[in-house]
N, C-alpha and C positions, 0 to 999 in steps of 0.2 A: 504493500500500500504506500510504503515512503516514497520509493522509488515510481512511484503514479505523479505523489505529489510534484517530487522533485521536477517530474517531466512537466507536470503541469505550470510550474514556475518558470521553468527554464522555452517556454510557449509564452508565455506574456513578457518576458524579457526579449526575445524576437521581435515579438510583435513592436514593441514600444520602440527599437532600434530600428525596426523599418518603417512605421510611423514617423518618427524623428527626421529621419534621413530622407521620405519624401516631403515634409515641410519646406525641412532648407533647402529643398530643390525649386519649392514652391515659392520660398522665399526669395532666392537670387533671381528666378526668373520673373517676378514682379519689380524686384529692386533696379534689373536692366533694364527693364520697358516704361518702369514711372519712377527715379532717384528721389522726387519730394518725398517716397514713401517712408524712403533707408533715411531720410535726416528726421522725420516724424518720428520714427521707431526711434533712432538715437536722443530725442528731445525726451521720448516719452519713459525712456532707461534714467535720464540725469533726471527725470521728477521724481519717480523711486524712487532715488537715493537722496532727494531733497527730504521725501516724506522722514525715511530712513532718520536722519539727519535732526530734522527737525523736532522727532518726538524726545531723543536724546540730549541734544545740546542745546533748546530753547523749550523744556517744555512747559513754563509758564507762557507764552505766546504758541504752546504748539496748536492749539483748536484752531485759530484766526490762522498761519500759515497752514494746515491743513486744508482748511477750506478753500485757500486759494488756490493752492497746489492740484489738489483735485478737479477743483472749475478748470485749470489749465489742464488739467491730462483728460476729460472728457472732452474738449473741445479739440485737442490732438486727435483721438479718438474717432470722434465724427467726423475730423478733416480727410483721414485716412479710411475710413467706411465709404465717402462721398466720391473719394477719387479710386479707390477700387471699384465701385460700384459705377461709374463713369468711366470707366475702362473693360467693361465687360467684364468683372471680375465679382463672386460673389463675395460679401464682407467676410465670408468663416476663410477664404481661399487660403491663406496664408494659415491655418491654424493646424494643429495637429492635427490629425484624425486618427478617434479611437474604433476597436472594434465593437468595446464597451464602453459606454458614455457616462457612467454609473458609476466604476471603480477605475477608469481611464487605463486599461488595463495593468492593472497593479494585482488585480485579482481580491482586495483589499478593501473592506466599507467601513471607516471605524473599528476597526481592528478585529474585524468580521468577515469570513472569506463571503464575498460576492455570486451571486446565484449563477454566475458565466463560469464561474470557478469551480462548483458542482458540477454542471451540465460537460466542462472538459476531461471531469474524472470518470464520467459515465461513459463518454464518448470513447476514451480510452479503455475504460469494459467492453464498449460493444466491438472493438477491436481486438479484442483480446479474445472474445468469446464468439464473434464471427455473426452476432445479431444485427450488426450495422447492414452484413450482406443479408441476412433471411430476412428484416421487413418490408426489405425492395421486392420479394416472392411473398411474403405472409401476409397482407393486406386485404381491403374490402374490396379492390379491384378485383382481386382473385378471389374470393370466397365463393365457392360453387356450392348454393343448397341441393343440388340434382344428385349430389354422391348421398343426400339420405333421403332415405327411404320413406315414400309419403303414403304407407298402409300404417295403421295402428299396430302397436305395439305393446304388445300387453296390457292391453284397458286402458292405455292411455293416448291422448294422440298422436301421430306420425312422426318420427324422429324429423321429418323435414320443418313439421308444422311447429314442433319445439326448438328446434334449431332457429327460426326466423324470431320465436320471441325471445330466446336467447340475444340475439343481435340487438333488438328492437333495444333491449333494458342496454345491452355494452355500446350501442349509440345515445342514449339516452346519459347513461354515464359517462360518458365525453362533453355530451352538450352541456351537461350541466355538472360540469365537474369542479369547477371554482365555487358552488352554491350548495351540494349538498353534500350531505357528511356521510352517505352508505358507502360502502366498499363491496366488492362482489367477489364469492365465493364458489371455484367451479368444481366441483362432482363429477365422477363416472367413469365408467371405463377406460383404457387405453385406448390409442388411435380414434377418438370421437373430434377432435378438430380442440380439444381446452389451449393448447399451446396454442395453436395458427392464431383463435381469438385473440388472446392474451397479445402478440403481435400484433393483430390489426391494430386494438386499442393503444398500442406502445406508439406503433409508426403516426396515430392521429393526433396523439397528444403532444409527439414530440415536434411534429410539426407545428404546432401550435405555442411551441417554445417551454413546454413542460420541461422538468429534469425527472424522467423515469431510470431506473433500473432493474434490470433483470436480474434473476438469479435464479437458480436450481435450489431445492431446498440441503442438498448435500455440499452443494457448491458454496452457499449460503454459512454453514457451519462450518466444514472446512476451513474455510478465510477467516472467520470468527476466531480457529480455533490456533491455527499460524499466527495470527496477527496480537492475539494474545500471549503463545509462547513467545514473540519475536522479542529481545532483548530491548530494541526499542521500543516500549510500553506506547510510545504516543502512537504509533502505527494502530495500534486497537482502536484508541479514539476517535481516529481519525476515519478508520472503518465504520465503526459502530455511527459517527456525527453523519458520515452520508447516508447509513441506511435508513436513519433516521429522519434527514432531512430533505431528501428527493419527495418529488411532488407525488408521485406515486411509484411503489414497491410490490416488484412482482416476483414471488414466491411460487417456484414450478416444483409439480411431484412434490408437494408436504408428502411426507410419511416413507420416503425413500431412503431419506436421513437417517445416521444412526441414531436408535432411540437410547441417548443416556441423561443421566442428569443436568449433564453440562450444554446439549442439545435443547432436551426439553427449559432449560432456566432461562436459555439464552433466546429463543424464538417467543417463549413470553415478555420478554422486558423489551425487544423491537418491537411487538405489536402493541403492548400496554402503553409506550412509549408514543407510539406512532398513533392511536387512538385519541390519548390525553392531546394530543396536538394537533386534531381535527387533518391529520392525515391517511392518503386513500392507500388500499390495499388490492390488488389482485393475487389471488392464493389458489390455487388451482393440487388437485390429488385425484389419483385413479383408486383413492379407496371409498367403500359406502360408508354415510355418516356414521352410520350406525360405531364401525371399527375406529372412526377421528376420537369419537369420544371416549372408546373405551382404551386411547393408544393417550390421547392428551389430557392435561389434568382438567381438572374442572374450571376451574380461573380462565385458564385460557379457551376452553370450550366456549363459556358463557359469554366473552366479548365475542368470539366468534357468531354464535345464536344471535347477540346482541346489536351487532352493528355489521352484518356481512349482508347483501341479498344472498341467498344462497339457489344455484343456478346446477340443475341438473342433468348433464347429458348424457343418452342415453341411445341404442342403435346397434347397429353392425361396424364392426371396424371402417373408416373409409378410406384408412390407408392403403387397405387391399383392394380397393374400390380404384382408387386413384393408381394405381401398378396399376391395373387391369385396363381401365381407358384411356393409359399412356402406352 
């Protein structure tokens, strides 16, 4: 996990060198086309250092020289907005430009990692984990309801006709995923389509500028369980603050994991964690409720009952389906 961070610092330090270095490209090539500008900027450097100056070594007159000082650097100000903008040139032309406008990429808000700062740890997950390439195939574009079966199904409606209200609720939690507090909760066999969804919903939100991540529920513990032995303790932290803190957390195969103490303690206190803080969840297991309850404790059953839709799929494999029509 350090080595995520480190990469993700050593990305905003790029970034801000190559930002910099198109400015004063930006710079000189205004400075040769209009020179008033390059004595403006220079006037507008010695008021600075008047300001500087003046709160130091006169500061019983420093309000009245202040105010002057100022009145003369916004009129520099507008001199130089008036003749950029009179030379076909927008006012910001000459400014830096961030990717992030927020933490100017520092990655940093009040000594606060910035939400662009999340979204490049994730991003470096889904490159690690190869999700970046399967939501470009896992999506609503692709989602074929024709691989289920539209006969009833054991007294219940047609896996197709449950399958579409499935969607119906995982569009419905997109749309309104800044506004309500449910999370959703998928059931049911293997190969029934719980992952592709869990993708569609990934690829919609992220496009929408959410910080999601994925995980396996083994994969989930595993990193939990390294990032804790690692020597550098803050590596755990720094694990646990993102699973925590991503817009939504998607828990694949609960119940794959191995079932120990330190498993079961640890997937409670990210969900309790993650609930108290009006954060969503996608959780997905191919086991029946019935065995969730009787494999997790109680505590964590009941927020589950408590705040999950619980969405259940149900069918013939369609992965056999899909080989077959390919």
């Amino acid at each position: 996990m350090n080595n995520l961070v480190q990469e993700v610092l050593r990305e905003y330090e790029i970034l801000r060198d190559k930002s910099l270095k198109e400015a004063l490209i930006r710079r000189q090539e205004v400075y040769k086309k209009i020179p008033q500008i390059s004595n403006i900027d220079e006037e507008i450097k010695d008021i600075g250092i008047e300001i500087s100056k003046s709160i130091f070594l006169k500061p019983q007159k420093h309000k009245d020289l202040l105010e002057n000082l100022r009145s003369r650097l916004n009129a520099l100000k507008k001199k130089k907005a008036d003749l950029l903008r009179s030379n076909g040139y927008p006012e910001t032309y000459m400014e830096q430009k961030f990717e992030c406008n927020i933490c100017k990429d520092t990655g940093y808000v009040n000594n606060k990692r910035c939400k662009c700062f999340e979204q490049k740890l994730i991003n470096l997950y889904y490159k690690q984990s190869s999700i970046e390439d399967i939501t470009k195939i896992e999506n609503f574009s692709n989602f074929d309801y024709y691989l289920y079966s539209d006969k009833p199904y054991k007294g219940k409606m047609s896996p197709r006709e449950n399958m579409k209200s499935i969607v119906d609720v995982a569009k419905d939690f997109i749309a309104n995923f800044d506004n309500e507090k449910e999370s959703l909760f998928f059931y049911g066999d293997s190969g029934l389509g719980k992952t592709f969804l869990s993708n569609c919903i990934a690829k919609e939100l992220l496009d929408r500028g959410k910080v999601v991540l994925y995980r396996t529920a083994p994969d989930l513990i595993e990193g939990l369980r390294l990032n804790k032995l690692n020597s550098d303790n803050d590596s755990y932290f720094e694990y646990t603050d993102l699973l925590r803190e991503c817009d939504l957390l998607i828990i694949d195969d609960l119940g794959t994991e191995p079932i120990t103490p330190f498993s079961l303690q640890e997937i409670f206190s990210i969900v309790n964690a993650r609930l108290l803080a009006n954060k969503k969840f996608i959780i997905s297991t191919n086991l029946p409720l019935s065995e969730v309850m009787n494999i997790y404790p109680e505590r964590l059953c009941s927020r589950i009952l408590g705040n999950f839709k619980l969405l259940n799929f149900y069918g013939e494999d369609i992965r056999i389906k899909r080989k077959t029509i390919n």
